[in-house]
C-alpha positions in Angstrom: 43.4 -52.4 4.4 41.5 -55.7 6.6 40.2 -52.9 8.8 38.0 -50.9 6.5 37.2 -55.0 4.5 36.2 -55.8 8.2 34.2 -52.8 8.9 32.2 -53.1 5.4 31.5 -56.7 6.3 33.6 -58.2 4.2 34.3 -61.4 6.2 30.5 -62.3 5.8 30.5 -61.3 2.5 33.4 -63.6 1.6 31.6 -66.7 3.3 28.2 -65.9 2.1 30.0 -65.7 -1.7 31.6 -69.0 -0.6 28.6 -71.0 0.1 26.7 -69.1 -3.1 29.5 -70.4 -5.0 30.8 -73.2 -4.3 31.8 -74.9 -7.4 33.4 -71.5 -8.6 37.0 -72.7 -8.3 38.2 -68.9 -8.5 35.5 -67.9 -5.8 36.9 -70.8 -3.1 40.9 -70.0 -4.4 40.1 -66.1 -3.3 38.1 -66.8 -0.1 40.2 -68.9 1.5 43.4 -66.5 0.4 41.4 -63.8 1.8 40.2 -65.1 4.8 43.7 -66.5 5.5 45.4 -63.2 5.6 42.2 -61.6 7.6 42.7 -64.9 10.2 46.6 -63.2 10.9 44.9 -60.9 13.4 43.2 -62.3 16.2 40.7 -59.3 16.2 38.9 -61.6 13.3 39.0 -64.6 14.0 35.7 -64.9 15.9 33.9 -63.3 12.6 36.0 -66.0 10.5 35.7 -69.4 12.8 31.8 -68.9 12.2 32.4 -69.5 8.1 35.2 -72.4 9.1 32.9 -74.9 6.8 33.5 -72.7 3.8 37.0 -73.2 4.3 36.9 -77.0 4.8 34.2 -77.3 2.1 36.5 -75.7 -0.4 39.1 -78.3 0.7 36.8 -80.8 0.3 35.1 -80.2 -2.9 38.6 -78.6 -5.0 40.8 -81.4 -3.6 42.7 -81.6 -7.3 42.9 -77.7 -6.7 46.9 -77.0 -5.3 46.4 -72.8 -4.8 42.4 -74.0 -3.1 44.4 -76.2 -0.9 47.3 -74.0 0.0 45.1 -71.3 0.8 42.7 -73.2 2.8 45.9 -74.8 5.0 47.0 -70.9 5.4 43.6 -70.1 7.0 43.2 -72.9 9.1 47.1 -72.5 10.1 46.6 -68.8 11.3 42.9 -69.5 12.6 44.0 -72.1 14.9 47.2 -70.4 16.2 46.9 -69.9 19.9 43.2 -71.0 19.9 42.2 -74.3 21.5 38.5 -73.6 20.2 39.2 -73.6 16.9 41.9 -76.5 17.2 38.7 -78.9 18.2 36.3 -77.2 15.6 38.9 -77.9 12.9 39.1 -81.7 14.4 35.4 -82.4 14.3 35.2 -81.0 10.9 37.4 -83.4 9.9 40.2 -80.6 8.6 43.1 -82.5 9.8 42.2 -85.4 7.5 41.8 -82.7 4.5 45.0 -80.9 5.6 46.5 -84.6 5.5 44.9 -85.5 2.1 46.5 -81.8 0.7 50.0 -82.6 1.4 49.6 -86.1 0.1 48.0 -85.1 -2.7 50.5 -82.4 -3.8 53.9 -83.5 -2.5 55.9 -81.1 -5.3 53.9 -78.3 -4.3 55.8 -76.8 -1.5 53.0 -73.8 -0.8 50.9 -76.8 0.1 53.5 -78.5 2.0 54.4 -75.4 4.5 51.3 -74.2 5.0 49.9 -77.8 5.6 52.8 -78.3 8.4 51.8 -75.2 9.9 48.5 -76.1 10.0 49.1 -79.5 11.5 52.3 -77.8 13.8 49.7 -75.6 15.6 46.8 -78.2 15.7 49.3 -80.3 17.2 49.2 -78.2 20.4 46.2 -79.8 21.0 46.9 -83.8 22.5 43.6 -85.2 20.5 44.4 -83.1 17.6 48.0 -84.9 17.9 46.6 -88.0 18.4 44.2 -87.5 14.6 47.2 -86.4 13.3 49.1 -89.2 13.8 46.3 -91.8 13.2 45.4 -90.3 9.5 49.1 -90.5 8.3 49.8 -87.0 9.2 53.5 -88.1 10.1 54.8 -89.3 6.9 
């Protein structure tokens, strides 16, 4: 269960094995899946928001990657619900424009698609996150 993963430091693990690998397609697709589903409970998501880059870098660097894309949308979706933080982290990281530059990219794909709207539907609590939304296309 995410408890005993948590306890055995497993969310450092899974961002140290991140930024070890990071052209290991299969290493980003699992570490952003797994950090999603730890990012659900907000007793993580401290220990998660400090390996955010991983997340965006994956993005980033496996943009032709669908299941890397979905899964990174997932964790920045549950990371960002109900936290204004890590809504202007995920801005000055540029995430929104990745997040934009997933769905455009993979328009069939609808794993991409809904997490990528629920990614940009809680980012959009924030009024400059709306505003970077809007201004990278986010809307079409």
């Amino acid at each position: 269960n995410s408890l005993s993963v948590v306890l055995a430091g497993g969310i450092d693990l899974i961002i140290r094995a991140m930024e070890a690998h990071p052209v290991d397609q299969n290493v980003q697709e699992s570490g952003c899946g797994a950090l999603a589903n730890l990012a659900k409970s907000v007793a993580y998501k401290d220990m998660i928001a400090h390996g955010m880059h991983v997340i965006l870098d994956a993005m980033e660097q496996h943009s032709d990657r669908a299941r890397i894309q979905e899964n990174g949308c997932a964790a920045i979706q549950n990371l960002v619900m109900e936290n204004e933080t890590y809504r202007s982290a995920v801005k000055d990281l540029q995430g929104i424009q990745l997040i934009v530059a997933a769905m455009a990219k993979f328009p069939m794909e609808s794993r991409v698609q809904e997490t990528g709207c629920g990614a940009m539907a809680n980012l959009a609590k924030n009024e400059q996150c709306s505003r970077v939304i809007v201004n990278t296309g986010g809307l079409q």
